[in-house]
C-alpha atoms as a printed R data frame, in Angstrom:
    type eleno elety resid chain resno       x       y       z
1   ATOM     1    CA   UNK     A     1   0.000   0.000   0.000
2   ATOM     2    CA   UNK     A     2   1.316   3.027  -0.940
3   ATOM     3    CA   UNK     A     3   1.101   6.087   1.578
4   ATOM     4    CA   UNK     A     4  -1.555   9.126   0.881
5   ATOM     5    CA   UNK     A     5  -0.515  12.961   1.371
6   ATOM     6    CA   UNK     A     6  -3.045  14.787   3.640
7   ATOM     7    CA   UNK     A     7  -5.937  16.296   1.866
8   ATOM     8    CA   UNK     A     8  -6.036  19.889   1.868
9   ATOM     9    CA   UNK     A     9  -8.691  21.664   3.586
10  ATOM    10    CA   UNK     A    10 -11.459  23.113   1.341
11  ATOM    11    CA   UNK     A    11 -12.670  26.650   0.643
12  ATOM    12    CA   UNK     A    12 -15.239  28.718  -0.815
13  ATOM    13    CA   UNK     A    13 -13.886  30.883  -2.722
14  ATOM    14    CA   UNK     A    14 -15.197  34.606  -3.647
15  ATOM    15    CA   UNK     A    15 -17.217  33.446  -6.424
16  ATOM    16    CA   UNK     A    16 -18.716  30.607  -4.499
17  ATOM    17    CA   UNK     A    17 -16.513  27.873  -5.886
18  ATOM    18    CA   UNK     A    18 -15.041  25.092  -3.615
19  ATOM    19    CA   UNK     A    19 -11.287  25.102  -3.526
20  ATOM    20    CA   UNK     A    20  -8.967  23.243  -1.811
21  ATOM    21    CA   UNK     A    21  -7.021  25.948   0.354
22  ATOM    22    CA   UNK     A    22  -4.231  27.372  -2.165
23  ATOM    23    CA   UNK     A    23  -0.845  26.824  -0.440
24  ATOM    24    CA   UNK     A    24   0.361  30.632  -1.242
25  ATOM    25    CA   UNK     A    25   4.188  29.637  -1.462
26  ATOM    26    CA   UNK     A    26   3.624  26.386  -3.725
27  ATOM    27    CA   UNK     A    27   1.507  28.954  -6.035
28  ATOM    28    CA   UNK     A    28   3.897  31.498  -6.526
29  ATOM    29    CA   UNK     A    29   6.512  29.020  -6.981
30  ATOM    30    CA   UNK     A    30   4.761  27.334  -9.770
31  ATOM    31    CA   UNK     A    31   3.757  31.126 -11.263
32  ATOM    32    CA   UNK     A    32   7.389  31.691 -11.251
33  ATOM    33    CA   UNK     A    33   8.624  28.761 -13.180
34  ATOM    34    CA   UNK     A    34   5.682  28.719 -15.652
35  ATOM    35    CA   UNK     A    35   6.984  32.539 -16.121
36  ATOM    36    CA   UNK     A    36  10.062  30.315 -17.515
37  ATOM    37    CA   UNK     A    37   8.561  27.536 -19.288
38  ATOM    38    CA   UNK     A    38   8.286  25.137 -16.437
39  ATOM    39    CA   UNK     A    39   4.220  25.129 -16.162
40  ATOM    40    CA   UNK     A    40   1.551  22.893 -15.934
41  ATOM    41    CA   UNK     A    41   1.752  21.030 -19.340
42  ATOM    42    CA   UNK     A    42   5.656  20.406 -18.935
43  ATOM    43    CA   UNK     A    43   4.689  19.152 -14.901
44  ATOM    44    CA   UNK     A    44   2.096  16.717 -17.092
45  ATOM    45    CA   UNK     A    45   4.944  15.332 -19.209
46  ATOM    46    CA   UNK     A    46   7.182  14.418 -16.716
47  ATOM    47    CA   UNK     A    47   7.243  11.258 -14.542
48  ATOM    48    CA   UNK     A    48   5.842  12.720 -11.208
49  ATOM    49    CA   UNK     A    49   4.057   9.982  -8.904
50  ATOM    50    CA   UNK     A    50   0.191  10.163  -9.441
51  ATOM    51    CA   UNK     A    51   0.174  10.948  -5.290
52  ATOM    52    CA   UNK     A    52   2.486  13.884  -6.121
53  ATOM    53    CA   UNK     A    53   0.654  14.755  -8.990
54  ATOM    54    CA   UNK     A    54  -2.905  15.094  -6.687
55  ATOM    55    CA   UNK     A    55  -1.519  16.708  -3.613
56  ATOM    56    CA   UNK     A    56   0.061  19.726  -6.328
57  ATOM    57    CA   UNK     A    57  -3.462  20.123  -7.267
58  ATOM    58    CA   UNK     A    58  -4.703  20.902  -4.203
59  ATOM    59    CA   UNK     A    59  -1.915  22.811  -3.157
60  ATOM    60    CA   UNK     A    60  -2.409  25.066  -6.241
61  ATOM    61    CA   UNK     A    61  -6.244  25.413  -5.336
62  ATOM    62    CA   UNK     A    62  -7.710  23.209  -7.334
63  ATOM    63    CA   UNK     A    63 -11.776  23.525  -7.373
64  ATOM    64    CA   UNK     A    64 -13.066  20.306  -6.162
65  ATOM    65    CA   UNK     A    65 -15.388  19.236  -9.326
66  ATOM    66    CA   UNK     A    66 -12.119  19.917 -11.357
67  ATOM    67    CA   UNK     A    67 -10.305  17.617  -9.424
68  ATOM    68    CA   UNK     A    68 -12.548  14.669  -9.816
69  ATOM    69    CA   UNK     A    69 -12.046  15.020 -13.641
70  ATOM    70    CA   UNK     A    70  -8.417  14.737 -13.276
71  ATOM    71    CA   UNK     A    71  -8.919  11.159 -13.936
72  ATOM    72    CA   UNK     A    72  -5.491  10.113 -15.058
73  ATOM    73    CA   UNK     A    73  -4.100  10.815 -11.469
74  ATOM    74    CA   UNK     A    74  -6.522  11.850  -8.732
75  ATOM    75    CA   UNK     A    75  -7.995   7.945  -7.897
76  ATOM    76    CA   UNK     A    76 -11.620   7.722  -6.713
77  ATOM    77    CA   UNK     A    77 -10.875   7.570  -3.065
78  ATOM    78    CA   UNK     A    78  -8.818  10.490  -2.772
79  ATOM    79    CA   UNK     A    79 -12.201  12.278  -4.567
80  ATOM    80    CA   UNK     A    80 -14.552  10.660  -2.257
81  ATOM    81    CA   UNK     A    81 -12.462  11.911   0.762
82  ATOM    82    CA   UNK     A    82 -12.466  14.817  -0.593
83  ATOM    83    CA   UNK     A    83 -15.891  15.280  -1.313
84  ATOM    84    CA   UNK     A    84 -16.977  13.906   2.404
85  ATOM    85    CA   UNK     A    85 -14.574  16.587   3.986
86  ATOM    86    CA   UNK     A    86 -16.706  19.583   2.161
87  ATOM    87    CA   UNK     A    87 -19.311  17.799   3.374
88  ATOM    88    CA   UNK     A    88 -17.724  18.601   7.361
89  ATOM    89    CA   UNK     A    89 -16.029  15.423   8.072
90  ATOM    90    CA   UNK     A    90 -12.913  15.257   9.109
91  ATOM    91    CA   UNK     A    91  -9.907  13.988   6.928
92  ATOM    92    CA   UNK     A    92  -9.421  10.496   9.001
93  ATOM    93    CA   UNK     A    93 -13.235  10.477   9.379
94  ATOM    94    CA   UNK     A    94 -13.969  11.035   5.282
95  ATOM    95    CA   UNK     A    95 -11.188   8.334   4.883
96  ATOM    96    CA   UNK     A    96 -12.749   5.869   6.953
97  ATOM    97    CA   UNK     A    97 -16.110   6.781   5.373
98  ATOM    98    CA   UNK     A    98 -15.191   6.155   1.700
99  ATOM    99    CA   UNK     A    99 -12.820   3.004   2.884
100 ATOM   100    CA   UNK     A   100 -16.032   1.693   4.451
101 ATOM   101    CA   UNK     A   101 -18.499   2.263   1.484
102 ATOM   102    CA   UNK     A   102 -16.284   0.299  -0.933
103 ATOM   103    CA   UNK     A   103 -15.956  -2.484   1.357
104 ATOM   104    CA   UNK     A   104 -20.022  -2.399   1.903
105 ATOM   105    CA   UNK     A   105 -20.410  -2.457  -1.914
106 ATOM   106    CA   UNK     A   106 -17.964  -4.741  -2.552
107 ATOM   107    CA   UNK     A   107 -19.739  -7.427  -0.061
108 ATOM   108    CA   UNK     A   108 -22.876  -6.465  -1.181
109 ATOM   109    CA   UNK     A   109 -22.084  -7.432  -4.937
110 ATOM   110    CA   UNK     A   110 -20.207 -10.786  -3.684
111 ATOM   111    CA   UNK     A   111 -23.534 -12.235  -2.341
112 ATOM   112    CA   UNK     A   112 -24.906 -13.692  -5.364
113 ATOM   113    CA   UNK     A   113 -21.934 -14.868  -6.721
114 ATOM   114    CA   UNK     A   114 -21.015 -16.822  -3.212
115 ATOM   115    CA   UNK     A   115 -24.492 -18.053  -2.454
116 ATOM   116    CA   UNK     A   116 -24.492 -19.746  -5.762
117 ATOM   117    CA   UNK     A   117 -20.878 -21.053  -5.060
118 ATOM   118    CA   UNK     A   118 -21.888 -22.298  -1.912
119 ATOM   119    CA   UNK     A   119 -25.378 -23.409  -2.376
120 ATOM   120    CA   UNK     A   120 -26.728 -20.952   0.331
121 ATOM   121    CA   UNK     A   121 -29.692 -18.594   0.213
122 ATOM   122    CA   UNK     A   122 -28.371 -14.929  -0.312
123 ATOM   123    CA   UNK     A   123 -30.027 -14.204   3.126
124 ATOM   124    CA   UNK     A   124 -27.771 -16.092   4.744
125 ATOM   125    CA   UNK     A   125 -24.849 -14.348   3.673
126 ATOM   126    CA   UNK     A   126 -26.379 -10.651   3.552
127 ATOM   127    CA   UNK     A   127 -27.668 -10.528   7.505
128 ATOM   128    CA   UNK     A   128 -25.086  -8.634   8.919
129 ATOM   129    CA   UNK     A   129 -24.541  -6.310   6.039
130 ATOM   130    CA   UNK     A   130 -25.684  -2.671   6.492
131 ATOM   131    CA   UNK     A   131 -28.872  -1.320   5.246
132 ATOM   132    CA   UNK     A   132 -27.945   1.850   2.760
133 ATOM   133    CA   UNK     A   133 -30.603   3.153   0.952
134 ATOM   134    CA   UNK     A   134 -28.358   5.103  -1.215
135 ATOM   135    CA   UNK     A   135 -26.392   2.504  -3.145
C-alpha cells in the first residue's frame, strides 16, 4: 500500500466555488517557473508519482469538481475523501467513510456470486450487512 498525502482543507472561494485551500508559497513558486517555461503542461509530461501529482493540485487550489475530472491521477478515493470533507467530516473520518463504502459495496455485490458457489440462500450471507438506501 502506498502512503496518501493529507488532503487539503477546502474553501469557498469569492465566487462561491469550492477550492482546496491554495498553499500561497507552492503557487507562486509554480507562477514563477511557468513565467520560464516550467508550467503545468511540462509538470504533465514528466514522470511525477500520481500521489504527487494530486496533492500539487490541491496545493495550487484546485476547485473540487475539477479535481474529480483529473482522472489520469486523482484515484476515486482520494475524490470521495475529498468530497466527504466539504461535506464537514474530518480527513481520518472522510477516509474511513469512503474506505467503508467500498468495502459495503464490494460485499454487497459478492452475495450472489457466493451463495451460488456455496449453495446458500443470499439471506444467509447478507444478515449482517448494512442497510444503505443510497447505493
Amino acid at each position: 500500500m502506498t502512503d496518501k498525502n493529507p488532503i487539503q482543507p477546502l474553501v469557498v472561494d469569492d465566487k462561491g466555488v469550492l477550492r482546496f485551500k491554495q498553499n500561497a508559497i507552492v503557487r507562486d513558486l509554480l507562477d514563477f517557473a511557468s513565467e520560464r517555461g516550467f508550467d503545468l503542461n511540462e509538470i504533465a509530461r514528466k514522470n511525477y508519482t500520481r500521489t504527487d501529482r494530486q496533492q500539487l493540485a490541491q496545493l495550487i487550489g484546485y476547485s473540487l469538481s475539477g479535481y474529480g475530472e483529473l482522472r489520469s491521477y486523482v484515484d476515486d478515493d482520494s475524490f470521495a475523501a475529498a468530497s466527504e470533507m466539504a461535506e464537514g467530516s474530518t480527513e481520518e473520518r472522510a477516509r474511513i467513510e469512503t474506505l467503508q463504502s467500498t468495502i459495503d459495496r464490494l460485499r454487497a455485490a459478492l452475495i450472489a456470486p457466493m451463495a451460488d458457489l456455496f449453495g446458500v440462500h443470499p439471506d444467509d450471507l447478507s444478515a449482517n450487512l448494512p442497510e444503505r438506501g443510497h447505493d
